[in-house]
C-alpha positions as CSV (number, residue, x, y, z in Angstrom):
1,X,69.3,25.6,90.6
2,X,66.4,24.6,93.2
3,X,66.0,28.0,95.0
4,X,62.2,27.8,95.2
5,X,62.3,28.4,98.8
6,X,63.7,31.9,98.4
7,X,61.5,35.3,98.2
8,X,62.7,38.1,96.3
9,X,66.6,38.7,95.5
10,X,66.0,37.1,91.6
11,X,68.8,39.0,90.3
12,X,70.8,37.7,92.5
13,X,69.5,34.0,91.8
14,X,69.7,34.9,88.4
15,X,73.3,35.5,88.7
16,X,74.2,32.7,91.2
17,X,72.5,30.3,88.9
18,X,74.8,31.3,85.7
19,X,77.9,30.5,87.6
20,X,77.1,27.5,88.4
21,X,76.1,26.7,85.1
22,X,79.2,27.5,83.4
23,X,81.4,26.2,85.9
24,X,82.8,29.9,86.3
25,X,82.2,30.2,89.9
26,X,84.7,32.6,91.6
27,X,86.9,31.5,94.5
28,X,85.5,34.4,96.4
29,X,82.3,35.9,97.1
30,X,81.0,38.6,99.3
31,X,77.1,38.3,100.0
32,X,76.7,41.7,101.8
33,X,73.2,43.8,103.3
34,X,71.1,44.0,106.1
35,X,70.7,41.2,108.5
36,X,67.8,38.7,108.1
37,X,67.4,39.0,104.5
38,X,68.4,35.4,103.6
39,X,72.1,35.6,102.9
40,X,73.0,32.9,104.3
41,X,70.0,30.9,103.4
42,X,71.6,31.6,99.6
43,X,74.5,30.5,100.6
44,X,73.7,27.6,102.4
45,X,71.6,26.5,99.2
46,X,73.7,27.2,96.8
47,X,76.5,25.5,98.1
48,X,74.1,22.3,98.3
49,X,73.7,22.8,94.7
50,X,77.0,22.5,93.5
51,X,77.8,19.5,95.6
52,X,74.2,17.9,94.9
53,X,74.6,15.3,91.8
54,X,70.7,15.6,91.4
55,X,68.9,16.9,89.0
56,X,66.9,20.5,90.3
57,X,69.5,20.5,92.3
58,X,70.1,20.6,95.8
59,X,67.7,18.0,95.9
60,X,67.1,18.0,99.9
61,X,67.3,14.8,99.7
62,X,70.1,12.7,98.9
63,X,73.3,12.0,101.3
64,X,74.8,14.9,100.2
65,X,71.8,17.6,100.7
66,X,71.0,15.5,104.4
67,X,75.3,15.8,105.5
68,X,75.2,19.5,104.2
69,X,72.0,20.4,106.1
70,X,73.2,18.5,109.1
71,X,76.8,20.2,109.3
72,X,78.3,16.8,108.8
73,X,79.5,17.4,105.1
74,X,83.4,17.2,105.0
75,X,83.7,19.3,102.4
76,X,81.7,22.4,103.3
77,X,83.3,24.7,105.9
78,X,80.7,27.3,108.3
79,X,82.6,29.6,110.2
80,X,79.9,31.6,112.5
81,X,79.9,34.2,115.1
82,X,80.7,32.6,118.9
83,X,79.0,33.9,122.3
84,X,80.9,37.0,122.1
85,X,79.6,37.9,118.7
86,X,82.6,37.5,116.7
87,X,84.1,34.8,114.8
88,X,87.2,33.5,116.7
89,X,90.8,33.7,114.8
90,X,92.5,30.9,117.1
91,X,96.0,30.3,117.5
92,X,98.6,28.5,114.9
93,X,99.6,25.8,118.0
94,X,95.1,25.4,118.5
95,X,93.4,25.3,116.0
96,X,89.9,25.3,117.6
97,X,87.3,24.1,115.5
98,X,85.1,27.1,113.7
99,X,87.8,29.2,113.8
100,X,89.9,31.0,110.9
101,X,93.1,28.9,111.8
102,X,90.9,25.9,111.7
103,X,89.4,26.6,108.6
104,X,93.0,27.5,107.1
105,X,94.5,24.2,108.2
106,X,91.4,22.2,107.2
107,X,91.9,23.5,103.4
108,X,95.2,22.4,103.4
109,X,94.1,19.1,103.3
110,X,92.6,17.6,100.2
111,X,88.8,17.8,100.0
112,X,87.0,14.0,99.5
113,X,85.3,15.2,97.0
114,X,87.4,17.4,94.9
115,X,86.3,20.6,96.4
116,X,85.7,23.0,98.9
117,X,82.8,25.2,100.0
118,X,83.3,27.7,102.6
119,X,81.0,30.0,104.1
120,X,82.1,32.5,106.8
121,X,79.1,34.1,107.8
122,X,80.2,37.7,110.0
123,X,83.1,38.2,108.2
124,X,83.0,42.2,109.6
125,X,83.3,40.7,113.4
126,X,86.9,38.7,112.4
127,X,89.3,40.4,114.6
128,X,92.2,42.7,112.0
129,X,94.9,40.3,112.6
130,X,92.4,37.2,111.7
131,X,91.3,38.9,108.5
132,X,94.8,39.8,108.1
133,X,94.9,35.1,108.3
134,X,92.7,35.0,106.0
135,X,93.2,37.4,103.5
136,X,95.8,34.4,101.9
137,X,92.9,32.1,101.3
138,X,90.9,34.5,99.4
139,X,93.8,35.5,97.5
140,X,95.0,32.2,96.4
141,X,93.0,29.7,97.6
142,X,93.2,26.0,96.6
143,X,92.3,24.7,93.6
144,X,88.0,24.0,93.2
145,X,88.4,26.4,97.0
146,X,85.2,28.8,97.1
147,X,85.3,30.8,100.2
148,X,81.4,33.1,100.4
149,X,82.0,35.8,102.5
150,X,78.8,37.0,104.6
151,X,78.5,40.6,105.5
152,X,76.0,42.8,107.1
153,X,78.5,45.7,106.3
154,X,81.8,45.3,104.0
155,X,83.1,49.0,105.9
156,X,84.5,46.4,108.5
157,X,86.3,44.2,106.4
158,X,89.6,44.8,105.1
159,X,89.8,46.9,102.0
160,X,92.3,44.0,100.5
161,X,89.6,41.0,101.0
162,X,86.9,43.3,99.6
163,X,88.9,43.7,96.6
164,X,89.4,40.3,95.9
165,X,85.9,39.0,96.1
166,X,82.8,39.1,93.7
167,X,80.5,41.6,95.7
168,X,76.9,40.6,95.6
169,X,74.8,43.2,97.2
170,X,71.3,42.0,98.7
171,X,68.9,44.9,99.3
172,X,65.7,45.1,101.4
173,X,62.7,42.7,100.6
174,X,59.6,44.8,99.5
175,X,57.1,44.9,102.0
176,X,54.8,41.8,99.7
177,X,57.4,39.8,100.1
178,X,57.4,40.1,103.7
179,X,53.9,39.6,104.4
180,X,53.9,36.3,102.3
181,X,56.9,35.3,104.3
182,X,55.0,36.2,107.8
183,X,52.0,34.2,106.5
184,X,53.6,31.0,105.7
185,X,54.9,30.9,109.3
């Protein structure tokens, strides 16, 4: 997997990179740790790589990688924080797009390509009785369904979802790390 981009968190590549290579990927993960330390970017990347037919993949630059990075992919869900800071539940009448109804309702659709990628990236800031929404589609989500939870925190996520995802804990960046990061910019 083409994670060349990345500095620091190599176990966690590591790990990543196994279960996509034995097709064991599990239907849910939970990225959790500070904020700013590239969860998402992981995320984002390696969902590329399991839809990316390339080889070193995600290329970056076949239809796929160019509709994932643009947010035009079908098949690859982003639910993110709104204004308020909180990623909205919506209502079972409206579903309004980004939100956990609307994510729920999109999966119950078939996927055009055989699967689903979904990354919900504040998981903490989904209101109890959205969690509470969502908690079936972690627990039993469609078949070739991968939901990556993102978490700054899991203390605000319900003990039930926790328990039913893969926890991947990313910890600080050593200072070097850093500094080659600031550089390059």
């Amino acid at each position: 997997m083409n994670f060349q981009i990345i500095k620091g968190h190599q176990n966690q590549l590591k790990y990543l990179s196994r279960l996509k290579e034995s097709g064991t990927i599990p239907h849910a993960l939970l990225f959790s740790g500070q904020q700013g330390i590239g969860k998402r970017l992981i995320a984002d990347i390696f969902a590329a790589s399991v839809f990316c037919k390339e080889n070193g993949s995600p290329c970056g630059n076949c239809h796929t990688c160019v509709n994932i990075k643009a947010g035009s992919y079908p098949d690859f869900l982003v639910l993110e924080k709104d204004d308020k800071g909180k990623i909205p539940v919506g209502s079972s009448d409206r579903t309004q797009p980004g939100s956990v109804r609307w994510m729920i309702d999109r999966l119950t659709r078939s996927s055009i390509n055989g699967r689903y990628i979904v990354i919900v990236d504040g998981v903490e800031t989904i209101s109890e009785s959205g969690q509470n929404a969502l908690l079936k589609t972690v627990e039993e989500p469609g078949s070739d369904t991968h939901v990556i939870l993102i978490a700054e925190s899991k203390s605000g996520i319900l003990p039930t979802i926790v328990s039913r995802c893969i926890e991947i804990n990313f910890n600080p960046l050593p200072v070097s790390y850093i500094k080659d990061i600031v550089l390059e910019r």
